[in-house]
C-alpha positions in Angstrom: -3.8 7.1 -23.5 -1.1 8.4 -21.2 1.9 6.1 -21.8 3.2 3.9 -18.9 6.9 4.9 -17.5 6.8 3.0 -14.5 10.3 1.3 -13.7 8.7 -2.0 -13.7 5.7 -3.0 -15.4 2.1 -3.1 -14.1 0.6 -6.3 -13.8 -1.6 -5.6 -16.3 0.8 -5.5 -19.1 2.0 -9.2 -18.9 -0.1 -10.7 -16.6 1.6 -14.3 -16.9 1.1 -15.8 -13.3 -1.9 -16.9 -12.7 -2.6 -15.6 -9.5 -2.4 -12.0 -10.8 -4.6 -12.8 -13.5 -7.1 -13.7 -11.0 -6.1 -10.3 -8.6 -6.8 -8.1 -11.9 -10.0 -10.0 -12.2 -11.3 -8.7 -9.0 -9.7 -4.9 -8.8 -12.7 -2.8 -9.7 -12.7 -0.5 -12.8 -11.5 2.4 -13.4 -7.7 1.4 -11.3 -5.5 3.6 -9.9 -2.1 2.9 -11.2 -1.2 2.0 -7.5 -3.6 -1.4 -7.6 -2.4 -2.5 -10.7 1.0 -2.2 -9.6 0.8 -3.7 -6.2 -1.4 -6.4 -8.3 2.2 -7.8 -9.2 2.6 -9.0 -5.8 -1.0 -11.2 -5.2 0.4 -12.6 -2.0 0.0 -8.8 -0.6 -2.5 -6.8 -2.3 -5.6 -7.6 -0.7 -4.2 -7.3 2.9 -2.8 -4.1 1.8 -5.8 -2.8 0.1 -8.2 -3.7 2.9 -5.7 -2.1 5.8 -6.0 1.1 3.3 -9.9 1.2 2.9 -10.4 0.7 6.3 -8.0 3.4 7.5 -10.0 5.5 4.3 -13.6 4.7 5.4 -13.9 2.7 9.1 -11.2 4.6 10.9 -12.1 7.0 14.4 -9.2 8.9 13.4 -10.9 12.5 12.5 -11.4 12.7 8.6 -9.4 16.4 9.5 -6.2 14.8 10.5 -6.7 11.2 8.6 -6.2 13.2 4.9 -3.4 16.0 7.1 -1.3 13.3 8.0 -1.1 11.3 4.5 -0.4 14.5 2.9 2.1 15.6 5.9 3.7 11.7 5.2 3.9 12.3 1.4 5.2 16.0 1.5 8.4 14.3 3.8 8.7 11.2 2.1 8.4 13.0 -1.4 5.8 11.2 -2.8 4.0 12.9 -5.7 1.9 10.2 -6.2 0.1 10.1 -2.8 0.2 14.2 -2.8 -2.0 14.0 -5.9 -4.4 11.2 -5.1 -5.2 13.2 -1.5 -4.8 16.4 -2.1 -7.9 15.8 -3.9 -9.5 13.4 -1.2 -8.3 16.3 1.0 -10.4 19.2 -0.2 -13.3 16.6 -0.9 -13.8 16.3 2.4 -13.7 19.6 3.2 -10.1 20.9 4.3 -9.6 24.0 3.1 -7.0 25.5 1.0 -5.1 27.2 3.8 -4.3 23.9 5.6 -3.7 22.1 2.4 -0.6 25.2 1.2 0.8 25.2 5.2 1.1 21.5 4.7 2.8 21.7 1.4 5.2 24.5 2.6 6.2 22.3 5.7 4.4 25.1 7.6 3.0 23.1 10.4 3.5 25.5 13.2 1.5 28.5 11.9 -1.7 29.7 12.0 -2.8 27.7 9.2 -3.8 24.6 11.2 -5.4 24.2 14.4 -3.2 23.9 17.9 -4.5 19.7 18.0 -3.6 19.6 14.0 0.0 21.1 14.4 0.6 18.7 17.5 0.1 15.6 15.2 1.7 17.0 12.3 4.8 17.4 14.7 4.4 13.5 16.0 4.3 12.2 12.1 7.3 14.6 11.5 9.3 13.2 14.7 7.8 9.6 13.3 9.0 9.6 9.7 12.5 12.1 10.2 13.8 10.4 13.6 14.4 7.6 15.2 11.3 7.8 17.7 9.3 10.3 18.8 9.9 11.9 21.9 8.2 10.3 24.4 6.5 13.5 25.9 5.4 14.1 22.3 3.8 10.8 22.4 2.1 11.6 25.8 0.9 15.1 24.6 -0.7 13.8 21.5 -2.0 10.9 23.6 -4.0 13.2 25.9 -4.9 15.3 23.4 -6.2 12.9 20.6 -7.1 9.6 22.8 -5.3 6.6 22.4 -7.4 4.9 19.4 -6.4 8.4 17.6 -2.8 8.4 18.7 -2.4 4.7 17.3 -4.5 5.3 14.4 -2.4 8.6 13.7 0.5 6.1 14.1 -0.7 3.7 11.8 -1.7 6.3 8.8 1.4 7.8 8.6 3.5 3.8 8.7 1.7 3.0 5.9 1.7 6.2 3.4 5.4 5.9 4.3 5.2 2.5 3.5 3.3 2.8 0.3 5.4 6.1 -0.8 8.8 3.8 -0.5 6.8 1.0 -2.9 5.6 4.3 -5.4 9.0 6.0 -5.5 11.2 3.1 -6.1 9.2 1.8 -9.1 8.9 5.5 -10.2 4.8 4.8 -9.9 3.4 7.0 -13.1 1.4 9.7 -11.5 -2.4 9.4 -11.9 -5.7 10.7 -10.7 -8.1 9.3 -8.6 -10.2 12.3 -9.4 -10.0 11.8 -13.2 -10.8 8.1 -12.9 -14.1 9.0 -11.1 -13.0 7.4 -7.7 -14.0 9.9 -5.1 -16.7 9.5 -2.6 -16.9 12.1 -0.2 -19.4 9.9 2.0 -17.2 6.9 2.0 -14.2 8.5 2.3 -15.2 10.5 5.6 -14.5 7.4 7.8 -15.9 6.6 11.1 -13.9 9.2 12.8 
């Protein structure tokens, strides 16, 4: 057994409220350590699990640029934790190892990834550096992907930043949905 290092504890370790008893009830086995932590707030984990599976498995966002984009968001917001979990979703689906190094290098204006692929890595980069994107940024990616995409893109990259501020400042222990057995490249190829 790995031992737990986590700033604070997971809510499986003192599960003393209620509520997150019942929320540990219903998480599925094998957990990620990411559920069981966000289990410590019951108010917010289902809303924040469902907004994640459906952006995993309903979204029209290409499956291509879905997994880029989380590992673009983790690679700038220095989030092991979300680098590990999709880096293996990422070659699951089918992105090859190329894309996956450009990515981790920052290299997202080479030959590695594909001219529609480099545009939104740019837009997430403008996103999660800056203030706001450049509005002709926004326009090019929105001719180029469609608006559902563009918003979708949008959306994925808000919430892996989102989550990766949750992981880092609880110093989330790094895990593996891979290990635990979790992936499903059919579910995991969303509607995209």
């Amino acid at each position: 057994m790995v031992a737990r290092m986590a700033l604070i504890p997971y809510a499986d370790e003192d599960p003393q409220d209620a509520r997150v008893r019942e929320v540990l009830d219903r998480l599925p086995e094998p957990r990620i350590n990411l559920f069981t932590m966000l289990a410590n707030a019951p108010a917010l984990i289902g809303p924040t699990l469902r907004l994640g599976e459906a952006i995993l498995t309903k979204s029209d966002l290409d499956v291509v640029l879905r997994e880029l984009t989380i590992l673009h968001s983790a690679r700038l917001t220095g989030t092991e934790y979300e680098w590990v979990q999709h880096e293996a979703i990422a070659r699951l689906v089918g992105i090859g190892e190329e894309k996956i190094q450009a990515i981790d290098r920052g290299e997202i204006d080479g030959g590695a990834l594909e001219p529609r692929e480099a545009l939104a890595m740019r837009l997430v980069s403008s996103l999660l550096k800056d203030d706001a994107p450049d509005p002709s940024l926004v326009k090019q990616a929105e001719t180029e992907l469609g608006r559902a995409q563009l918003i979708e893109l949008l959306i994925v990259a808000g919430y892996y930043a989102m989550l990766g501020g949750v992981m880092r400042a609880v110093q989330l222990d790094v895990d593996s949905v891979l290990e635990k057995g979790m992936l499903d490249r059919d579910r995991l190829s969303g509607g995209g």
